[in-house]
C-alpha positions as CSV (number, residue, x, y, z in Angstrom):
1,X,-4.5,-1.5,-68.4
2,X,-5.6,0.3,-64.8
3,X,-3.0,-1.5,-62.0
4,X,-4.5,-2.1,-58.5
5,X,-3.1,-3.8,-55.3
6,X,-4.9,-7.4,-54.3
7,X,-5.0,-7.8,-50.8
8,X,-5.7,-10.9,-49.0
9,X,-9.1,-10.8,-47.3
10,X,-9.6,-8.7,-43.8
11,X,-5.8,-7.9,-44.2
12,X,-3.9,-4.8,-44.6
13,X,-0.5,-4.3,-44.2
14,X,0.7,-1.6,-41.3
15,X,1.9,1.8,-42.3
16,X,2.4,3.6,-39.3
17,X,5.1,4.5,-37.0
18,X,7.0,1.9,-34.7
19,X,7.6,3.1,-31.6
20,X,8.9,0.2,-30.0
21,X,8.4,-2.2,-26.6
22,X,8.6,1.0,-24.6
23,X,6.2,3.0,-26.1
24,X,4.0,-0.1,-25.4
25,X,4.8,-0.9,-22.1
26,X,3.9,2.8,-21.4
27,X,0.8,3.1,-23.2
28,X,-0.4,-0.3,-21.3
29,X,0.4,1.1,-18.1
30,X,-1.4,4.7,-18.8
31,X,-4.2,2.6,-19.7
32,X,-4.5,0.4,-17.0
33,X,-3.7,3.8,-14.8
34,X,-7.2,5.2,-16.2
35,X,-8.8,1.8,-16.0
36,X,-8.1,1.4,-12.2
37,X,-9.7,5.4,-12.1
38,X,-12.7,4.0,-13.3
39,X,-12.2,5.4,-16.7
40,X,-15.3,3.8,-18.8
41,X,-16.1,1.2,-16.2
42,X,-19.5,0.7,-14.6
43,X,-21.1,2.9,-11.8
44,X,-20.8,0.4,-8.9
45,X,-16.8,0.7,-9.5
46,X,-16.7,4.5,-9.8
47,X,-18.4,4.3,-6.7
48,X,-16.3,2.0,-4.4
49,X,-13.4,4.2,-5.7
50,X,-15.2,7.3,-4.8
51,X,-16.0,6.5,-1.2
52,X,-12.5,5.4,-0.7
53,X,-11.4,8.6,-1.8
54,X,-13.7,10.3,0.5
55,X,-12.7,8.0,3.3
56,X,-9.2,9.6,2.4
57,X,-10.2,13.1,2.4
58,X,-11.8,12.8,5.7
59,X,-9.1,11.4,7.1
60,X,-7.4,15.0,5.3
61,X,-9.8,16.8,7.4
62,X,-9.8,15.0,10.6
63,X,-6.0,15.0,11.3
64,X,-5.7,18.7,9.7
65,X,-8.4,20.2,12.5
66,X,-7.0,17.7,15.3
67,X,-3.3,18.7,14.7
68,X,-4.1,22.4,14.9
69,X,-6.3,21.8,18.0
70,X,-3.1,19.9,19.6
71,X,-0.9,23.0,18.4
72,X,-3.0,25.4,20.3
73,X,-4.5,23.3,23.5
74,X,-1.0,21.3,24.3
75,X,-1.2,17.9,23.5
76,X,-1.3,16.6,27.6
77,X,1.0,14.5,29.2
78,X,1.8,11.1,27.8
79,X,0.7,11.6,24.2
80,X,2.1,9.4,21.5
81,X,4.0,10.3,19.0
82,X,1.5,10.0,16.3
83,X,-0.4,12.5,17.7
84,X,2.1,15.3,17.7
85,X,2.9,14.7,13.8
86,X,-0.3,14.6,12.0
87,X,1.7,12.9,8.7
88,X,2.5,9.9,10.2
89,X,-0.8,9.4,11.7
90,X,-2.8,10.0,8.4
91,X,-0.7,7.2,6.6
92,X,-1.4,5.2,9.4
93,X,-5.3,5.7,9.5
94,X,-5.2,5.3,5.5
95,X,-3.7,1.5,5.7
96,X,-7.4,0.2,6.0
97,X,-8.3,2.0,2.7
98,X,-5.2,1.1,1.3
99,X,-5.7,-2.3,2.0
100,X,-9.3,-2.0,0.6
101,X,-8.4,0.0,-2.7
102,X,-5.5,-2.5,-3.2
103,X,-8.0,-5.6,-3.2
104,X,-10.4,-3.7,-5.6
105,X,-8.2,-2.3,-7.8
106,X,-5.3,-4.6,-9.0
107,X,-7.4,-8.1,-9.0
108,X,-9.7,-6.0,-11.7
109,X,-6.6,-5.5,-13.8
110,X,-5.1,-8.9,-14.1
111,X,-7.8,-11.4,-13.1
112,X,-10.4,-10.5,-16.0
113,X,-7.1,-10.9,-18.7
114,X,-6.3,-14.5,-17.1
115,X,-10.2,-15.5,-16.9
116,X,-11.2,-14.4,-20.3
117,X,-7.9,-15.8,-21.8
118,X,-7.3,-12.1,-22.9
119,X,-3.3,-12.3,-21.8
120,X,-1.8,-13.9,-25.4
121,X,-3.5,-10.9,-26.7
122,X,-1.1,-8.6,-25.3
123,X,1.9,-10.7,-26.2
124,X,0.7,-10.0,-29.7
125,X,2.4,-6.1,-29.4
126,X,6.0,-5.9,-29.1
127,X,6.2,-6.9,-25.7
128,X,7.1,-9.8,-23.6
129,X,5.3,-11.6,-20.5
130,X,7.8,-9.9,-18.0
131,X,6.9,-6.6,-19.8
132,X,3.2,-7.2,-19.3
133,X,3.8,-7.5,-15.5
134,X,5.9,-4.2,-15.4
135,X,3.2,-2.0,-16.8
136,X,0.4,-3.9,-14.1
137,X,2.7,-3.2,-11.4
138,X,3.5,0.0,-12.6
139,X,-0.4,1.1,-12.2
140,X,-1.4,-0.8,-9.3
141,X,1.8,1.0,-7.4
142,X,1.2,3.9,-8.8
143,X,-2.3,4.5,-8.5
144,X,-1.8,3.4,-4.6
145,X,1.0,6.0,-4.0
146,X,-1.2,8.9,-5.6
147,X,-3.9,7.9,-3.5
148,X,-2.1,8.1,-0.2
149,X,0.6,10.8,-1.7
150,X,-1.8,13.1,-2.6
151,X,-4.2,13.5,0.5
152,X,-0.7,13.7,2.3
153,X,0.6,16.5,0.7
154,X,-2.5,18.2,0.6
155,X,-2.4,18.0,4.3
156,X,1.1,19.5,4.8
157,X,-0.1,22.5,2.3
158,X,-3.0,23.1,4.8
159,X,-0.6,22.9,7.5
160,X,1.7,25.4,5.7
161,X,-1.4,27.5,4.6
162,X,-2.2,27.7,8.8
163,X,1.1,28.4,9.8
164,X,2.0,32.0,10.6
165,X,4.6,32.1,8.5
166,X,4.1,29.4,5.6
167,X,7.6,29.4,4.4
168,X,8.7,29.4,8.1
169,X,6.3,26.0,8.4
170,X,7.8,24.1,5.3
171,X,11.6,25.7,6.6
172,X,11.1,23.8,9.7
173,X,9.5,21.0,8.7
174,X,12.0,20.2,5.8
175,X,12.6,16.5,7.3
176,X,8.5,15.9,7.5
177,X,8.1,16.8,4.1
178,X,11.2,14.3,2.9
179,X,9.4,11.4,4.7
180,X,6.1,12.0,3.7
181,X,7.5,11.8,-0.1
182,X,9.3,8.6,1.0
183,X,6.6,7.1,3.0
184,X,3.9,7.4,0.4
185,X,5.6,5.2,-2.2
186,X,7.2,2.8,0.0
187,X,3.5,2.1,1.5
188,X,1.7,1.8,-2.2
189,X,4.8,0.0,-3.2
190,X,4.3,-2.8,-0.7
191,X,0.5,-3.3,-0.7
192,X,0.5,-2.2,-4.5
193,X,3.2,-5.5,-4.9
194,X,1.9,-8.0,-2.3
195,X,-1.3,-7.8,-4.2
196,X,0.1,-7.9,-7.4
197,X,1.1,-11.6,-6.6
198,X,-1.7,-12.7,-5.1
199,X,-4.2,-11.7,-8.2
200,X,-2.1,-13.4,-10.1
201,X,-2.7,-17.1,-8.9
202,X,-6.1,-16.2,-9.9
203,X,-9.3,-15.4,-12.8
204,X,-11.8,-14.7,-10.0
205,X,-11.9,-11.1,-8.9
206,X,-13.9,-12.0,-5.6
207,X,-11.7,-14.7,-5.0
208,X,-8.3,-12.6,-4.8
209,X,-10.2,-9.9,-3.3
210,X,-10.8,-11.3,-0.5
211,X,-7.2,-13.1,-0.2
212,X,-5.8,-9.6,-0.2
213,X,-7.3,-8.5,2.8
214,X,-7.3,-11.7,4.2
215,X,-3.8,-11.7,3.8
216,X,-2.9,-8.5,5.5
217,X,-5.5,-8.7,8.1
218,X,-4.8,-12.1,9.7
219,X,-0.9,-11.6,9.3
220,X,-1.6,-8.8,11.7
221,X,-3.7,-10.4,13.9
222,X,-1.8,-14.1,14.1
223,X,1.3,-11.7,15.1
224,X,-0.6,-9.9,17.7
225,X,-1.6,-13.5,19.3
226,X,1.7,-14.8,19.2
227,X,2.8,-11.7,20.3
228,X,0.5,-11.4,24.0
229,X,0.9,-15.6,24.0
230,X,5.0,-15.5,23.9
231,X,5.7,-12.1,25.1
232,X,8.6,-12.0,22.7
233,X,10.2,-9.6,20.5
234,X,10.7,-12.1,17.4
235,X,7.0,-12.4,17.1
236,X,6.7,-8.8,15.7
237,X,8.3,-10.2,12.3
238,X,5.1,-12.1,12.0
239,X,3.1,-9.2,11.0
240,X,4.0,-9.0,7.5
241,X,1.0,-5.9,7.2
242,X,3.1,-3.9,9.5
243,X,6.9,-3.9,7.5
244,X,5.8,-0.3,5.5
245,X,4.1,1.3,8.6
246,X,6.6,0.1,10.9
247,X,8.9,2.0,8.4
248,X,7.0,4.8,7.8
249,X,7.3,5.5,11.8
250,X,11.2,5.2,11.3
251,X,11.1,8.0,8.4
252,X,9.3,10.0,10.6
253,X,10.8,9.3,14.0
254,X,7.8,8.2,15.6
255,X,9.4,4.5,16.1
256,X,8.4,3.7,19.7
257,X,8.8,0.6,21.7
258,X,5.5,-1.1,22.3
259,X,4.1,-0.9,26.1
260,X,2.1,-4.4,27.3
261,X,0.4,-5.0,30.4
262,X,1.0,-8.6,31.6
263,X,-0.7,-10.7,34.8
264,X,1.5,-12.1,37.0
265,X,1.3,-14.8,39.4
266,X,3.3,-13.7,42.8
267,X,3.3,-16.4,45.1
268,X,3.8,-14.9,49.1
269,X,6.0,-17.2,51.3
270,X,4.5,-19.0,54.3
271,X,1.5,-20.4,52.3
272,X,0.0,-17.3,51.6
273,X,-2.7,-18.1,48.6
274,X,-0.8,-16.8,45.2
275,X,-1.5,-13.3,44.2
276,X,-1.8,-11.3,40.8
277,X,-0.7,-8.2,39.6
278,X,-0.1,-6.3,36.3
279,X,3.6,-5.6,35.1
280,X,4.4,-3.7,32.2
281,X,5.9,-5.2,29.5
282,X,8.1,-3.2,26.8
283,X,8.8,-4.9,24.0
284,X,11.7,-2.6,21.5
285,X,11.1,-2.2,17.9
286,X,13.5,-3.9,15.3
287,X,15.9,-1.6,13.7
288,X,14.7,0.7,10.8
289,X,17.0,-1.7,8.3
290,X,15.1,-4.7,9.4
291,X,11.6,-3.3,8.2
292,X,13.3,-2.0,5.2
293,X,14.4,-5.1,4.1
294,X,11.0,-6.7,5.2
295,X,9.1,-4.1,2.5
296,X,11.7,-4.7,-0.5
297,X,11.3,-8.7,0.0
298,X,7.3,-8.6,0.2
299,X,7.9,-6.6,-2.8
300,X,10.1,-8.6,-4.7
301,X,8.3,-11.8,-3.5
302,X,5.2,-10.6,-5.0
303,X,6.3,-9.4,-8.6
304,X,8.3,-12.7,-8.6
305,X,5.0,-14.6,-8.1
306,X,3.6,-12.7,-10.6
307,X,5.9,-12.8,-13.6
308,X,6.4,-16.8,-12.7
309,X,2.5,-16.9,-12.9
310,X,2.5,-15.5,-16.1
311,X,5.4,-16.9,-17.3
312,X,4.1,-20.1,-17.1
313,X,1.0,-19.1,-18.8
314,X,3.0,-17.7,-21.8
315,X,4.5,-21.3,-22.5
């Protein structure tokens, strides 16, 4: 008699290769990599992407034409330091758009999967609920630092490109390239993390979206109140937003005390009526450590929030 194999219905059994939890994590982050690229998604996403990368290239432009303006005119009396190093202005320009491509591109990678009760799915390859949050940090960070890595160093290549002497440029300017490497990830790894946690509290894409930049703009603005109502050093730590730039400047030595005008009541002897006049205020930045440790901890804080939101959604 002819022998055959029964098989139960809609089941076969796999024959290919295992390749293991880090092959998975891998492939789940390349995906999610392609996905935040706008790889098969709908026009209006490809689009929001596409303007922020325009937004990013003219910033490329803008500080490449100003810098070599400044090179040749003089830069004047009194100009800051941003506007002698054209590196650490262009991450500081690109914060906006960071903050804008961080709120549309990491709530579209975990919200939909915690709406559409799509996260057991995953746990369903060889991979665990911590595992699943490694591989949508891993894109979110890393699509963050290639956007704002990439315009940078395309920026120091024009500069180079300009220079008289290119090798001479990139020679002399050995310690702007090293921050610009370390100032690119440490910014996507801070907005990339921060928004990480917040998505992960919840399914609506609008929802955390909007607490994203909520969160970075009014933590910048409730420090700068406190800051002009106190006059006081302390209330700088109150910007949370401003821990990576604040950084970045001490990578790229452009760390500078901040200068405040403040009315003052003078009150003449004799009963003159009370008079006003402006003082300046200076108010000293923190120590480079202090903003360091201020972009690890908003890091760590929001992975933390993420795997314990997940976690508990894997029980």
């Amino acid at each position: 008699m002819a022998e055959g194999v029964v098989y139960e219905l809609d089941y076969r059994p796999y024959e290919g290769p295992y390749r293991g939890r880090a092959y998975a994590l891998l492939a789940l982050a390349w995906d999610d990599v392609k996905r935040a690229l706008g790889v098969k998604k709908r026009w209006p996403y490809k689009l929001m992407v596409g303007l922020l990368l325009l937004g990013e290239l003219g910033l490329f432009f803008f500080y490449l034409l100003t810098s070599e303006l400044v090179e040749r005119v003089g830069p004047g009396p009194g100009a800051p330091a941003t506007l002698l190093n054209p590196y650490s202005a262009f991450y500081e320009g690109a914060a906006l758009i960071s903050w804008l491509l961080s709120a549309l591109i990491v709530p579209d990678l975990i919200c939909n999967d915690r709406r559409y009760r799509a996260y057991p799915l995953y746990l369903a390859r060889p991979i665990y609920p911590h595992d699943y949050v490694l591989a949508k940090g891993l894109a979110a960070v890393g699509t963050l630092t290639a956007f704002l890595l990439g315009p940078a160093l395309l920026l120091f290549l024009g500069k180079a490109l300009l220079a008289e002497d290119a090798w001479a440029y990139v020679t002399q300017h050995r310690r702007d390239l090293g921050a610009l490497l370390g100032a690119g990830p440490a910014l996507g790894l801070f907005y990339g993390s921060v928004a990480l946690g917040i998505a992960s509290l919840t399914g609506h894409r609008g929802y955390a979206a909007g607490a994203i930049v909520g969160v970075f703009l009014l933590s910048s603005l409730m420090g700068s109140l406190v800051l002009f109502a106190t006059w006081e050093r302390w209330a700088l730590l109150l910007s949370v937003s401003e821990y990576a730039p604040r950084l970045k400047d001490a990578l790229f030595g452009t760390l500078e005390p901040l200068q405040l005008f403040r009315e003052v009541e003078i009150t003449v002897r004799d009963g003159e009526p009370v008079t006003r006049e402006l003082r300046r205020v200076v108010i000293e930045p923190y120590a480079p450590w202090v903003y360091a440790l201020g972009t690890v901890g908003g890091a760590a804080l929001g992975w933390a929030v993420a795997w314990l939101s997940f976690r508990r959604r894997a029980l």
